[in-house]
PDB file of N, CA, C and O in Angstrom, chain B, residues numbered from 101:
ATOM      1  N   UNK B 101       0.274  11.080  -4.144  1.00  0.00           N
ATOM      2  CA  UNK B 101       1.132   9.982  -3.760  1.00  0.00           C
ATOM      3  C   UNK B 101       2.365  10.015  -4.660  1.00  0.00           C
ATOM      4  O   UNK B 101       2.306  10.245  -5.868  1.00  0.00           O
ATOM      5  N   UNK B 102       3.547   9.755  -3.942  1.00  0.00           N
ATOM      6  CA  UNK B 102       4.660  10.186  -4.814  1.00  0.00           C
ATOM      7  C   UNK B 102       5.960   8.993  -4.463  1.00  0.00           C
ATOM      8  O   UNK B 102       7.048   8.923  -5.034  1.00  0.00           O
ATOM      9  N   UNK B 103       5.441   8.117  -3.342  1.00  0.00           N
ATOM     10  CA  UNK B 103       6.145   6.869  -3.429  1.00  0.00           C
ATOM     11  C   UNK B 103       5.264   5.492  -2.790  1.00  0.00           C
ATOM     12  O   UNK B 103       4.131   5.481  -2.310  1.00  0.00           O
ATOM     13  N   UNK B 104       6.098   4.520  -2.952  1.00  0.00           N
ATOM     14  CA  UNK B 104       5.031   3.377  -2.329  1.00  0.00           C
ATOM     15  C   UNK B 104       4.729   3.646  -1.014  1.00  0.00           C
ATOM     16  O   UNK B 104       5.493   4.132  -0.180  1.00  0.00           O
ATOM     17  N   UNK B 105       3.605   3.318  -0.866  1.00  0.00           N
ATOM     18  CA  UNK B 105       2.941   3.338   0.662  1.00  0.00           C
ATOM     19  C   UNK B 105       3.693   2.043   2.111  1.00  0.00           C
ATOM     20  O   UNK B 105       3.674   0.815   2.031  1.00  0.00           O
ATOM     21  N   UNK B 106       4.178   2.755   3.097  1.00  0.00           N
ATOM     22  CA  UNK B 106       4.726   1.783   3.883  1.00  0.00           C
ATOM     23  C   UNK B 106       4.332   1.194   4.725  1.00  0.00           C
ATOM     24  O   UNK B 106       4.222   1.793   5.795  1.00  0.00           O
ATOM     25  N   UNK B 107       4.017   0.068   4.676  1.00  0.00           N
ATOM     26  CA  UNK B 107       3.448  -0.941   6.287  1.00  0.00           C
ATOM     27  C   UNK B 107       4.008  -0.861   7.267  1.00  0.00           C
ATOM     28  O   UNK B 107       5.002  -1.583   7.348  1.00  0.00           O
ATOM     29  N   UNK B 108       3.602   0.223   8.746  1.00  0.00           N
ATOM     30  CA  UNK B 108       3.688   0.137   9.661  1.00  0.00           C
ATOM     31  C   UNK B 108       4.171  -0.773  10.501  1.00  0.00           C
ATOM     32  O   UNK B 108       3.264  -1.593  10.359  1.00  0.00           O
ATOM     33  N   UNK B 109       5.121  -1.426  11.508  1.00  0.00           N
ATOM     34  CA  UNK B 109       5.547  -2.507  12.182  1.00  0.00           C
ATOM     35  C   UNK B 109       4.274  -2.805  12.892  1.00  0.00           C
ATOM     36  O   UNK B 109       3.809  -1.731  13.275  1.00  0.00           O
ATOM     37  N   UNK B 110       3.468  -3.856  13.251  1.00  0.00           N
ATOM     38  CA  UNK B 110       2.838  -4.104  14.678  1.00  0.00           C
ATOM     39  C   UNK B 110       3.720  -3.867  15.751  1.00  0.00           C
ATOM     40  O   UNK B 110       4.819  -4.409  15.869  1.00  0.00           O
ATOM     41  N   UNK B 111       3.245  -3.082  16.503  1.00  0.00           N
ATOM     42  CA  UNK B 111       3.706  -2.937  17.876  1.00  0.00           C
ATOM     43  C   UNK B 111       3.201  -2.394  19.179  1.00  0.00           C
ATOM     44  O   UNK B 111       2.918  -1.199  19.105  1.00  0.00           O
ATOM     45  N   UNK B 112       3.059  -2.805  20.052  1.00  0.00           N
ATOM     46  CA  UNK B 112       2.262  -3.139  21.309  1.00  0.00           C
ATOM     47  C   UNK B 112       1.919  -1.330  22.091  1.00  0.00           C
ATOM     48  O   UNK B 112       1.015  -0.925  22.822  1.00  0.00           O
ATOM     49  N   UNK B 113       3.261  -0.575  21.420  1.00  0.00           N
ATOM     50  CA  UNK B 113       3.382   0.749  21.821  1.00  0.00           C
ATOM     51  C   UNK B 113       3.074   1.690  21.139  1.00  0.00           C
ATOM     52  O   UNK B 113       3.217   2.830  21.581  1.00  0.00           O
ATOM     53  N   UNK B 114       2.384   1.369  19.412  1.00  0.00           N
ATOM     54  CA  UNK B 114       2.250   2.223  18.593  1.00  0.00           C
ATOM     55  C   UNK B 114       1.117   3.163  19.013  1.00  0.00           C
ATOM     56  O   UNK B 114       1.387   4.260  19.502  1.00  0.00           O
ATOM     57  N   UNK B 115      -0.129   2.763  18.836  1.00  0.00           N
ATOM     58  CA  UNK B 115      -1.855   3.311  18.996  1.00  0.00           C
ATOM     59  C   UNK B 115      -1.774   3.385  20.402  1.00  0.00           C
ATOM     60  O   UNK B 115      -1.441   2.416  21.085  1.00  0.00           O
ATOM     61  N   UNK B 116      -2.170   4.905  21.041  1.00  0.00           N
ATOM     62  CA  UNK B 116      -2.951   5.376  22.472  1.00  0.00           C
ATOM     63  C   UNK B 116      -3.722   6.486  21.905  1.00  0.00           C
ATOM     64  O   UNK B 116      -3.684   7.219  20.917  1.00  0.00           O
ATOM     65  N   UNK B 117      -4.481   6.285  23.012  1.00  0.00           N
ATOM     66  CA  UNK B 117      -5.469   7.355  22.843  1.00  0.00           C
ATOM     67  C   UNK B 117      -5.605   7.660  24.379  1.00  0.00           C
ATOM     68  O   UNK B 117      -5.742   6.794  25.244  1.00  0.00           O
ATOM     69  N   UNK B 118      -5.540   9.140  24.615  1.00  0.00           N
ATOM     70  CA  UNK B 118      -5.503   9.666  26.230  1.00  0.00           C
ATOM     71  C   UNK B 118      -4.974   9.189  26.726  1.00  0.00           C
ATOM     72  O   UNK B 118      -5.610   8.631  27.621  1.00  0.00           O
ATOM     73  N   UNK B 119      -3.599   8.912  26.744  1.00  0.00           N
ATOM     74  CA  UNK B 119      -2.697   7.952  27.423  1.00  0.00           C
ATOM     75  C   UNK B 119      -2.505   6.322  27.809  1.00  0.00           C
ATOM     76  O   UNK B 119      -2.141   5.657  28.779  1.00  0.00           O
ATOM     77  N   UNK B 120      -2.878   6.150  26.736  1.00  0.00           N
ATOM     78  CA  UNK B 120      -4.097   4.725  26.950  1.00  0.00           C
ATOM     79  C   UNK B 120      -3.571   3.807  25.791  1.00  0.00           C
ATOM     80  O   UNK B 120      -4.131   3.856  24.695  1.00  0.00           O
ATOM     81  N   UNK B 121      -2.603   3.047  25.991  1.00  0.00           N
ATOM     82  CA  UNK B 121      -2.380   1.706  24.821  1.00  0.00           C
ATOM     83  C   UNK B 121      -3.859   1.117  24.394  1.00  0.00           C
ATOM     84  O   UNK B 121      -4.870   0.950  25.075  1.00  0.00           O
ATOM     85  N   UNK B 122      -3.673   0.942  23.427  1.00  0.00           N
ATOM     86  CA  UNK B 122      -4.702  -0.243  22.688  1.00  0.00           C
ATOM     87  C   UNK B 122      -4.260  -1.202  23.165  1.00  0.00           C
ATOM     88  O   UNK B 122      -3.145  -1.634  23.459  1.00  0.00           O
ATOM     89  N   UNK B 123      -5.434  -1.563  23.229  1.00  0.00           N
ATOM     90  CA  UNK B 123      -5.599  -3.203  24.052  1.00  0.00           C
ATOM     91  C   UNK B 123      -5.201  -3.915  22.979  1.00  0.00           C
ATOM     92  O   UNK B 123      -4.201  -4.499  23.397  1.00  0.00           O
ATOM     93  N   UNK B 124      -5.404  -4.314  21.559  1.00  0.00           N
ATOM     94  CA  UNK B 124      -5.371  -5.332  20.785  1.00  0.00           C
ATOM     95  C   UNK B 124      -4.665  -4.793  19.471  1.00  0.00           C
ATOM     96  O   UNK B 124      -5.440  -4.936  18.525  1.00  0.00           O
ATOM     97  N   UNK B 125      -3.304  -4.146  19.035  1.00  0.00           N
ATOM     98  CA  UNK B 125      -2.993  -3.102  18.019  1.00  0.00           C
ATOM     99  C   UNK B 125      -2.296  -3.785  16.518  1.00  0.00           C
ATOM    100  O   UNK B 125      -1.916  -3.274  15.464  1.00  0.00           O
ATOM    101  N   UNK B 126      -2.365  -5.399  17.114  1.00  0.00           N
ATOM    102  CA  UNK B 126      -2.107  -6.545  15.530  1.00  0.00           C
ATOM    103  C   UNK B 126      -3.262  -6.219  15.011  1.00  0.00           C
ATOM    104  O   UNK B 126      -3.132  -5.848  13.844  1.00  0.00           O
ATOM    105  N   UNK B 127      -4.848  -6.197  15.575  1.00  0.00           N
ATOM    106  CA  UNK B 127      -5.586  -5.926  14.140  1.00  0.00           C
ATOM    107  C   UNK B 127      -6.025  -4.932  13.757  1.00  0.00           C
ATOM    108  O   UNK B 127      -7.204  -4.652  13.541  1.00  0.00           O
ATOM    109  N   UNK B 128      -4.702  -4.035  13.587  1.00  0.00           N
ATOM    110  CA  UNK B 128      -4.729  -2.715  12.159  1.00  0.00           C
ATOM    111  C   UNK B 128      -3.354  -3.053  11.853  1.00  0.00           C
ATOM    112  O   UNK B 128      -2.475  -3.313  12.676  1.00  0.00           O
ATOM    113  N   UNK B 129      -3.233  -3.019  10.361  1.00  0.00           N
ATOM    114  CA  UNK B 129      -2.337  -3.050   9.294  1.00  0.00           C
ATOM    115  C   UNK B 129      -2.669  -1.481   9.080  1.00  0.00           C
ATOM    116  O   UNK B 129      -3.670  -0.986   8.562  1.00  0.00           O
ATOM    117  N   UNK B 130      -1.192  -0.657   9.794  1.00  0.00           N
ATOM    118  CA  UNK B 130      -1.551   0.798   9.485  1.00  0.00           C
ATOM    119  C   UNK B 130      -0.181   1.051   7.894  1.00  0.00           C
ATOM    120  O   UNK B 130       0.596   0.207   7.447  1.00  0.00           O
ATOM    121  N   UNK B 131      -0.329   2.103   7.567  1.00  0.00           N
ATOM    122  CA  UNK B 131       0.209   2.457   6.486  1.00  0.00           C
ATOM    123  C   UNK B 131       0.480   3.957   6.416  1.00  0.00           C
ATOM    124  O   UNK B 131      -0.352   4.800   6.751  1.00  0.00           O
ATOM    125  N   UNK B 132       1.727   4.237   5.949  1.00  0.00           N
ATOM    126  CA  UNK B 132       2.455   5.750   5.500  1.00  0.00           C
ATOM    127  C   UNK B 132       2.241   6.029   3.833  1.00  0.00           C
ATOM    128  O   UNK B 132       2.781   5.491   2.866  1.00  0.00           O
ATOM    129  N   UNK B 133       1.314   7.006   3.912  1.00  0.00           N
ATOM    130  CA  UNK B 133       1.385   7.091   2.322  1.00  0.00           C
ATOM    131  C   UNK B 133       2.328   8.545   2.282  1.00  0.00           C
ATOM    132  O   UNK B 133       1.946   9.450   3.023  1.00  0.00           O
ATOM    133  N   UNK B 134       3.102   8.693   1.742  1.00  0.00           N
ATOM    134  CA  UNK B 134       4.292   9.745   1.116  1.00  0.00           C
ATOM    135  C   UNK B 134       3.418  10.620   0.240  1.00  0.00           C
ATOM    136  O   UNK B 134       3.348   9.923  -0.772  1.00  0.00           O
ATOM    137  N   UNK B 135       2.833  11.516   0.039  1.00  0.00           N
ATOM    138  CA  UNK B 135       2.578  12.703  -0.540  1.00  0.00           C
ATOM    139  C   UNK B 135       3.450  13.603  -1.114  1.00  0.00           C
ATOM    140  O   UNK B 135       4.609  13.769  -0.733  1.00  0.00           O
ATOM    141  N   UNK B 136       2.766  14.356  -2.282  1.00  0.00           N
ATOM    142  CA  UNK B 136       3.581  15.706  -2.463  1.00  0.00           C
ATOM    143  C   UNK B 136       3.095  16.213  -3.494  1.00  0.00           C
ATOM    144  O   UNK B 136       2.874  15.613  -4.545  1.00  0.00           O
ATOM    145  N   UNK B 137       2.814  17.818  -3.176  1.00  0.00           N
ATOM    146  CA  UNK B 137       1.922  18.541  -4.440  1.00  0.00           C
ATOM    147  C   UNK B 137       3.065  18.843  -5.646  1.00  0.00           C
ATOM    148  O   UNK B 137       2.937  19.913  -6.242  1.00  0.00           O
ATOM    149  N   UNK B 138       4.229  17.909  -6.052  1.00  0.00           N
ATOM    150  CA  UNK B 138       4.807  18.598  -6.775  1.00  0.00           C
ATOM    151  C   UNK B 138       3.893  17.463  -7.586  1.00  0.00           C
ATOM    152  O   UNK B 138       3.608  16.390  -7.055  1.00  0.00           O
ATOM    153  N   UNK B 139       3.428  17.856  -9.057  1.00  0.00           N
ATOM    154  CA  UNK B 139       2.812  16.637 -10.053  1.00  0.00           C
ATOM    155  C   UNK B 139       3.944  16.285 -10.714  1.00  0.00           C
ATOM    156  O   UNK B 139       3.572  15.175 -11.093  1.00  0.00           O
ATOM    157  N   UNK B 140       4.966  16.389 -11.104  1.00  0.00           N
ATOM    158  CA  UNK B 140       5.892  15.775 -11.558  1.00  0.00           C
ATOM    159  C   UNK B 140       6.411  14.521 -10.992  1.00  0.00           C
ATOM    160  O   UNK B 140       6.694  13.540 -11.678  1.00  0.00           O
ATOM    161  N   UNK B 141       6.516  14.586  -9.810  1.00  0.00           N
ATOM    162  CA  UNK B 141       6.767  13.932  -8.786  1.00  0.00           C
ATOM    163  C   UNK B 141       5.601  12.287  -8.576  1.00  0.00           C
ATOM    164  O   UNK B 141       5.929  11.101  -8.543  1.00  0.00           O
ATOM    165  N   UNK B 142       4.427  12.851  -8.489  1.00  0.00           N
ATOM    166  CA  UNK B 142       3.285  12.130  -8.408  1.00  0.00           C
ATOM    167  C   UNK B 142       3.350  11.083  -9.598  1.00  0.00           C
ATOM    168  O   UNK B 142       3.178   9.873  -9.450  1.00  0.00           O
ATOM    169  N   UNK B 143       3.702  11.906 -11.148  1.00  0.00           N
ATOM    170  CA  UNK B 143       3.294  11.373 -12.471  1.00  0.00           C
ATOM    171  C   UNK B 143       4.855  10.372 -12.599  1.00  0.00           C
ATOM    172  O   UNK B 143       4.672   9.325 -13.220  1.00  0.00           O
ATOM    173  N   UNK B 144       5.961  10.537 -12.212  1.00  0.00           N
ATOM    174  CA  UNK B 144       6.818   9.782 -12.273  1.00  0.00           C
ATOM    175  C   UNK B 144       6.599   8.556 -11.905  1.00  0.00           C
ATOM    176  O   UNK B 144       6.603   7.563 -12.634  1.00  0.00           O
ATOM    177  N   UNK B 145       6.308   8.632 -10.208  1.00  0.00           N
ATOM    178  CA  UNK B 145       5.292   7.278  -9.572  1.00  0.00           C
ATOM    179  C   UNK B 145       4.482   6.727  -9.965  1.00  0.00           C
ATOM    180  O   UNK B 145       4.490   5.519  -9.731  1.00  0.00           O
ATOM    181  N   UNK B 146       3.756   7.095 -10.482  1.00  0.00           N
ATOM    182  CA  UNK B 146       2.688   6.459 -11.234  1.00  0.00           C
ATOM    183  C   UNK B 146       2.983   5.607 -12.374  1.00  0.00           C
ATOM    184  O   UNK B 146       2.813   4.403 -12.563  1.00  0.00           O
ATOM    185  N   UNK B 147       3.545   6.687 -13.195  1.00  0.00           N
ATOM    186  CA  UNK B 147       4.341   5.732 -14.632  1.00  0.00           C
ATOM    187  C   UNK B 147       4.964   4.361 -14.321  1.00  0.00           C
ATOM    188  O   UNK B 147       5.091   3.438 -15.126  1.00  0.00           O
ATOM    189  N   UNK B 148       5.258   4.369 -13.288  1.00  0.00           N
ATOM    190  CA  UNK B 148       5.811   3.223 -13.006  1.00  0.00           C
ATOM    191  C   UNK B 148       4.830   2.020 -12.493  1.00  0.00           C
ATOM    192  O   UNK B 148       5.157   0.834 -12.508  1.00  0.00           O
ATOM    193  N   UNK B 149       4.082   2.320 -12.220  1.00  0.00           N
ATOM    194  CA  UNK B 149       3.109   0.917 -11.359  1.00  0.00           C
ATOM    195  C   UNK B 149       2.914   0.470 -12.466  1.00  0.00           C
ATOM    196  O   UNK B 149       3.368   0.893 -13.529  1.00  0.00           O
ATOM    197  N   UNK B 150       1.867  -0.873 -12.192  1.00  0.00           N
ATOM    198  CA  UNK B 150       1.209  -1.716 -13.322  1.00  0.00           C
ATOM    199  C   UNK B 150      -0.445  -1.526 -13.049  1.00  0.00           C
ATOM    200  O   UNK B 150      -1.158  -1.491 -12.047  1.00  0.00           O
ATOM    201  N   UNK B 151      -0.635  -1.430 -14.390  1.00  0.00           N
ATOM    202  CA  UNK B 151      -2.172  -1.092 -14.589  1.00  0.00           C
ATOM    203  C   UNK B 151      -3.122  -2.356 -13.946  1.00  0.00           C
ATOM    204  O   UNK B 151      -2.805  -3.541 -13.849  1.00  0.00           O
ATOM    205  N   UNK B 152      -4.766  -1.507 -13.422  1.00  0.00           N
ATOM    206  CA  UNK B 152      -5.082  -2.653 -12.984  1.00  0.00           C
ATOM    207  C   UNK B 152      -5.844  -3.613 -13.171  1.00  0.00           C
ATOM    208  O   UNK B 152      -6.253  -4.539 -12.470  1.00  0.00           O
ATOM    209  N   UNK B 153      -6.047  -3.159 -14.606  1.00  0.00           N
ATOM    210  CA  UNK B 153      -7.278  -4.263 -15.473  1.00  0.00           C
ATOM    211  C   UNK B 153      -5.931  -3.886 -16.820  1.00  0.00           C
ATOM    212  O   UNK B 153      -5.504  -2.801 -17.214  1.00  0.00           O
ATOM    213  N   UNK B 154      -5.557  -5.379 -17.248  1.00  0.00           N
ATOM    214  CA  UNK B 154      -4.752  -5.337 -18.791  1.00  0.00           C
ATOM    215  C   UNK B 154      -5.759  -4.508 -20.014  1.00  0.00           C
ATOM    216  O   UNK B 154      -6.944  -4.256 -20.230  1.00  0.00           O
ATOM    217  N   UNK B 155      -4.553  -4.319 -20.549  1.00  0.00           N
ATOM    218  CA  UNK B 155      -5.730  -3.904 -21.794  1.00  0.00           C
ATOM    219  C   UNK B 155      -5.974  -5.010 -22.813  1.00  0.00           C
ATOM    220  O   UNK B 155      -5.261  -6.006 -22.929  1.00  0.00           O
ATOM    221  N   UNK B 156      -6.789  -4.800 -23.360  1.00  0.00           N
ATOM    222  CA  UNK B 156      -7.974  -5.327 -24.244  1.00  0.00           C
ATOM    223  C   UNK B 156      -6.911  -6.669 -25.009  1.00  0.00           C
ATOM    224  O   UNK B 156      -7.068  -7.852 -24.704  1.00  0.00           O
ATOM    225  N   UNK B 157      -6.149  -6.325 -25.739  1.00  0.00           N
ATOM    226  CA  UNK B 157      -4.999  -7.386 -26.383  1.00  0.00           C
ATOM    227  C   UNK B 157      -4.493  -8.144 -25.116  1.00  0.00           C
ATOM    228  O   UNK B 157      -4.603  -9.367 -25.029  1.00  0.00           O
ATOM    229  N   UNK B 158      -3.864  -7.279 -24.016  1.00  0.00           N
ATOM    230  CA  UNK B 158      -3.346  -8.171 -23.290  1.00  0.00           C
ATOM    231  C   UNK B 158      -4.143  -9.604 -22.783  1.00  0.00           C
ATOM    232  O   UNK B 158      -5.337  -9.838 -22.968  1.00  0.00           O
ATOM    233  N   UNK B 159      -3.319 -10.349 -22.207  1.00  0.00           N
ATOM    234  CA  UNK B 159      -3.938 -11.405 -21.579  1.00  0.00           C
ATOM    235  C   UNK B 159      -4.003 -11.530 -20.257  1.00  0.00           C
ATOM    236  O   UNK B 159      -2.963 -11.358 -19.621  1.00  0.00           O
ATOM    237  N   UNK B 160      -5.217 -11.852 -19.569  1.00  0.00           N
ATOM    238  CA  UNK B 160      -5.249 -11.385 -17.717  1.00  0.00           C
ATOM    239  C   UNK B 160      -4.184 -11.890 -17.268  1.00  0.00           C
ATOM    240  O   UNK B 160      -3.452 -12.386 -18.124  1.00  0.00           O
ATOM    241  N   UNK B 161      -3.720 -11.949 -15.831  1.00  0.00           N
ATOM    242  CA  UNK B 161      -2.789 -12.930 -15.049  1.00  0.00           C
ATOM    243  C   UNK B 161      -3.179 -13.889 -14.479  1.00  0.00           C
ATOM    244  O   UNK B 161      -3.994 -13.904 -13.557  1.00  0.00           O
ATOM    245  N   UNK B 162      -2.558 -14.922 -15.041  1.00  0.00           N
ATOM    246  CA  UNK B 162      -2.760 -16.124 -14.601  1.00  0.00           C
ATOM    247  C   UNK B 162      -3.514 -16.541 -13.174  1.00  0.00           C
ATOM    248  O   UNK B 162      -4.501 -17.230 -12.915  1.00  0.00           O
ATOM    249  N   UNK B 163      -2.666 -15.865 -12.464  1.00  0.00           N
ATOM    250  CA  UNK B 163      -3.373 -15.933 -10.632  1.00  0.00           C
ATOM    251  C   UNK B 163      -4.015 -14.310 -10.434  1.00  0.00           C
ATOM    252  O   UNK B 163      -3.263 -13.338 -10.509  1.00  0.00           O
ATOM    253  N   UNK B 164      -5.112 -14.205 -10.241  1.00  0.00           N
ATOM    254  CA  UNK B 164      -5.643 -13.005  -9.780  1.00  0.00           C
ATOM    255  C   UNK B 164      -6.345 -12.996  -8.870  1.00  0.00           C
ATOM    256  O   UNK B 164      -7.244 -12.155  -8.878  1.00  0.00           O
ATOM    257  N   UNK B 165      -6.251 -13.736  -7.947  1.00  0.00           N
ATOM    258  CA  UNK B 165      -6.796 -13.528  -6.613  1.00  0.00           C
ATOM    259  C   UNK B 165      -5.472 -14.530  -6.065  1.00  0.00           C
ATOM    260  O   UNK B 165      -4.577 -15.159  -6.628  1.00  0.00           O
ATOM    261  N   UNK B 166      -5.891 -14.294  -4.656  1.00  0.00           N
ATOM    262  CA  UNK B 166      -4.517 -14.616  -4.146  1.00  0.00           C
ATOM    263  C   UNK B 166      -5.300 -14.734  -2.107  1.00  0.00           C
ATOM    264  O   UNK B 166      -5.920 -13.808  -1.583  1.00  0.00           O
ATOM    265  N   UNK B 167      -5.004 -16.021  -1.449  1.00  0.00           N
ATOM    266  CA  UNK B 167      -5.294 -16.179   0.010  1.00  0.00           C
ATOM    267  C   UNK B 167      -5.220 -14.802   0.605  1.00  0.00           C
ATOM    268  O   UNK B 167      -4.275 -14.029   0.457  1.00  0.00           O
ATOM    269  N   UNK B 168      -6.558 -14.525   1.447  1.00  0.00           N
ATOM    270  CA  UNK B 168      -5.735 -13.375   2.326  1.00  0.00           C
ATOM    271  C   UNK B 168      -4.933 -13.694   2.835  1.00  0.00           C
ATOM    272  O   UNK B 168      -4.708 -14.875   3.101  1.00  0.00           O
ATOM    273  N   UNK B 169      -3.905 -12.288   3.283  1.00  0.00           N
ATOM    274  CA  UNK B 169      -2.840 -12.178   3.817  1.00  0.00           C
ATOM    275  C   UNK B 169      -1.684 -12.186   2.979  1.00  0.00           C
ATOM    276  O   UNK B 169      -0.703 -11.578   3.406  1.00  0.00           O
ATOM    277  N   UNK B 170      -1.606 -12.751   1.875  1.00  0.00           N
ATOM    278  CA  UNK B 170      -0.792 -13.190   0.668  1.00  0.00           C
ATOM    279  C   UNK B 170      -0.217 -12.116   0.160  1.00  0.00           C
ATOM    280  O   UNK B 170       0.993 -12.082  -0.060  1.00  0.00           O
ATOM    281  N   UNK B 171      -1.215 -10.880  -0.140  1.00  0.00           N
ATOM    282  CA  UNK B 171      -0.953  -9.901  -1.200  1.00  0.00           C
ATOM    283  C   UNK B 171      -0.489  -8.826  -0.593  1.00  0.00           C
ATOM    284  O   UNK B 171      -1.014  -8.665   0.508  1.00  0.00           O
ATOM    285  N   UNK B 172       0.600  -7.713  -0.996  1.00  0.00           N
ATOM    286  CA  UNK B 172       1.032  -6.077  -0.955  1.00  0.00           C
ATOM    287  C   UNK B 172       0.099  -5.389  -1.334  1.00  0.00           C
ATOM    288  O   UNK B 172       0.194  -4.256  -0.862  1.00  0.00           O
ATOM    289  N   UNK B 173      -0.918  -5.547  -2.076  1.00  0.00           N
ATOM    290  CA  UNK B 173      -1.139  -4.920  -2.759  1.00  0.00           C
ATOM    291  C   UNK B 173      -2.298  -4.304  -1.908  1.00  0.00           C
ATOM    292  O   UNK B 173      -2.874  -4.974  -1.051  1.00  0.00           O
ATOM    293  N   UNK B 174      -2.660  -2.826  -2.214  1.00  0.00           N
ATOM    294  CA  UNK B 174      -3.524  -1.886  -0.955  1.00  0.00           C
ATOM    295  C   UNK B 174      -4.631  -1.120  -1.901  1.00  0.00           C
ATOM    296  O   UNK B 174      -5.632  -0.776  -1.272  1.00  0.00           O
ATOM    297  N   UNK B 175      -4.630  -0.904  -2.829  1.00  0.00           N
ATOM    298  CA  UNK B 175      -5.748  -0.151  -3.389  1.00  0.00           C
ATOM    299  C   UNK B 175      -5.127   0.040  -4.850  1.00  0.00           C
ATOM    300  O   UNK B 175      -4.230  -0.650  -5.334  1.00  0.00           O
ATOM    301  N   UNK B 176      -5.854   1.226  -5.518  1.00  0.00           N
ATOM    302  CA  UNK B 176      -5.937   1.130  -6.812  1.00  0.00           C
ATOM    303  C   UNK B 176      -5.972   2.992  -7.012  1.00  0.00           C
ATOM    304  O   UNK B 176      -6.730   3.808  -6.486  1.00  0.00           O
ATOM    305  N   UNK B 177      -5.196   3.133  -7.671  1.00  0.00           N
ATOM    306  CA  UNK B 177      -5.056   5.005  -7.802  1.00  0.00           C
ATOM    307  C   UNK B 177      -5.686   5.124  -9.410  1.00  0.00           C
ATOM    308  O   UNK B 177      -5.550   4.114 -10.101  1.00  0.00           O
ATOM    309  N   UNK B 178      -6.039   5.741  -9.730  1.00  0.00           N
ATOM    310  CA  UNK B 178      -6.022   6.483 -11.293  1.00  0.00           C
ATOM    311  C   UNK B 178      -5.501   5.252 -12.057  1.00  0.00           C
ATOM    312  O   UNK B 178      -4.427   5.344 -12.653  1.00  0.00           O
ATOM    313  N   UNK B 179      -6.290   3.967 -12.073  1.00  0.00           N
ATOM    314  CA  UNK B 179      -6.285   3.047 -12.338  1.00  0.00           C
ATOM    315  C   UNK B 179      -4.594   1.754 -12.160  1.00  0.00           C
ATOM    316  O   UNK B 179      -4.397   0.652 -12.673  1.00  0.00           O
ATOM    317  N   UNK B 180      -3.964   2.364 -11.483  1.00  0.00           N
ATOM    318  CA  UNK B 180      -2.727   1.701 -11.277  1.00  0.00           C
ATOM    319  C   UNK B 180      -2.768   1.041  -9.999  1.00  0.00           C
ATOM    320  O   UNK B 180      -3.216   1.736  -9.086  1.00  0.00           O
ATOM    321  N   UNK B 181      -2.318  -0.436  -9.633  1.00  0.00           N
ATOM    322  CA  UNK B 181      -2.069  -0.695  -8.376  1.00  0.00           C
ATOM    323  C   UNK B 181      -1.744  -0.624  -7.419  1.00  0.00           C
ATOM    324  O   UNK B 181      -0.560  -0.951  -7.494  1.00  0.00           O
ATOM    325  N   UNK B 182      -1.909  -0.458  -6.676  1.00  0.00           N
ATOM    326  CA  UNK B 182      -0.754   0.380  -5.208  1.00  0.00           C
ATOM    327  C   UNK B 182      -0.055  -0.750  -4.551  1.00  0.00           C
ATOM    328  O   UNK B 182      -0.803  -1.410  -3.830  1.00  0.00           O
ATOM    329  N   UNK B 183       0.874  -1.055  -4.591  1.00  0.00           N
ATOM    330  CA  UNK B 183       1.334  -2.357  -3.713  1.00  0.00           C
ATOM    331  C   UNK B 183       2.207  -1.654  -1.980  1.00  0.00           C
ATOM    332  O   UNK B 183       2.616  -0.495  -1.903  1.00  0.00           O
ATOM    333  N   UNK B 184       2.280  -2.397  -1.126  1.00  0.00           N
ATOM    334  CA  UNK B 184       2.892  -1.833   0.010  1.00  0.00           C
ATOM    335  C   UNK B 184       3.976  -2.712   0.064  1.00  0.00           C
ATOM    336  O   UNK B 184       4.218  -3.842  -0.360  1.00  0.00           O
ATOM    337  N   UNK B 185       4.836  -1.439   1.027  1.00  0.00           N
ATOM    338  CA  UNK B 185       6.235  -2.209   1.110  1.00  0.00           C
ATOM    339  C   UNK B 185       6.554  -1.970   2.987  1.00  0.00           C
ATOM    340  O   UNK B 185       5.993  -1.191   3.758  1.00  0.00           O
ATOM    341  N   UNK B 186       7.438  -2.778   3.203  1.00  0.00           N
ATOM    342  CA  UNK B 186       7.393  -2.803   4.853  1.00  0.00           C
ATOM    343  C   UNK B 186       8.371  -1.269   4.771  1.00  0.00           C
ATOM    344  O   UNK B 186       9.146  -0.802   3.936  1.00  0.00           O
ATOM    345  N   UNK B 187       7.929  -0.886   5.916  1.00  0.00           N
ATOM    346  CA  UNK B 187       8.699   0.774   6.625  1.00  0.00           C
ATOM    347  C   UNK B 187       9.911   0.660   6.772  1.00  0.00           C
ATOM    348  O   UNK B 187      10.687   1.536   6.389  1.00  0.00           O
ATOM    349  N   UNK B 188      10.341  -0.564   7.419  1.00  0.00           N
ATOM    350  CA  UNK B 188      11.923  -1.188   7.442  1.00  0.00           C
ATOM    351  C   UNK B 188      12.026  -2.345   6.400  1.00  0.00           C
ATOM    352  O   UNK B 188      11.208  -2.947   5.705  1.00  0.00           O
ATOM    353  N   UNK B 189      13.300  -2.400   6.576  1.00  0.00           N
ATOM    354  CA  UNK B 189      13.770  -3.525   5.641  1.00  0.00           C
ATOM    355  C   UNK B 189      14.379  -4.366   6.662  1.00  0.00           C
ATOM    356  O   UNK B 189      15.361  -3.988   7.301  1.00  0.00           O
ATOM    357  N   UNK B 190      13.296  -6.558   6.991  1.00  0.00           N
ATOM    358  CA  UNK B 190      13.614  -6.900   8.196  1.00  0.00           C
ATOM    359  C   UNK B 190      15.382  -7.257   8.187  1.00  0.00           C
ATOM    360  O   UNK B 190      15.946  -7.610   9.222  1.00  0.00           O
TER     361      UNK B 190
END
């Protein structure tokens, strides 16, 4: 992974299968993850996220859970957060 991962638009025309719209295609939140075997590339990205347990001195965050639907945030790499960002900018 070598940049933030992008949230897909919902849209009525995205998902077919055999020529065949999905009947119902709001419930998948799909996502573009950006790859690339250069590791330089990868380790730059990374350096940059925020870790996902503070360390030991630090102090947790205040809010750490959050309503679904609320949060960007998509998983957890080599201990850093992954947050998502929309594909467009609305």
């Amino acid at each position: 992974m070598c940049e933030f991962p992008r949230e897909l638009p919902h849209r009525s025309d995205l998902l077919s299968q055999r020529g065949r719209l999905h009947l119902d295609p709001d419930m998948f939140y799909l996502h573009v993850w950006p790859l690339s075997g250069n590791p330089c590339r990868r380790n730059a990205f990374l350096s940059g996220l925020q870790r996902s347990l503070p360390l030991q001195e630090e102090s947790p965050p205040e809010q750490s859970m959050m309503l679904a639907g609320n949060s960007s945030l998509i998983g957890v790499f080599e201990g850093k957060l992954i947050p998502s960002i929309p594909l467009l900018d609305a």
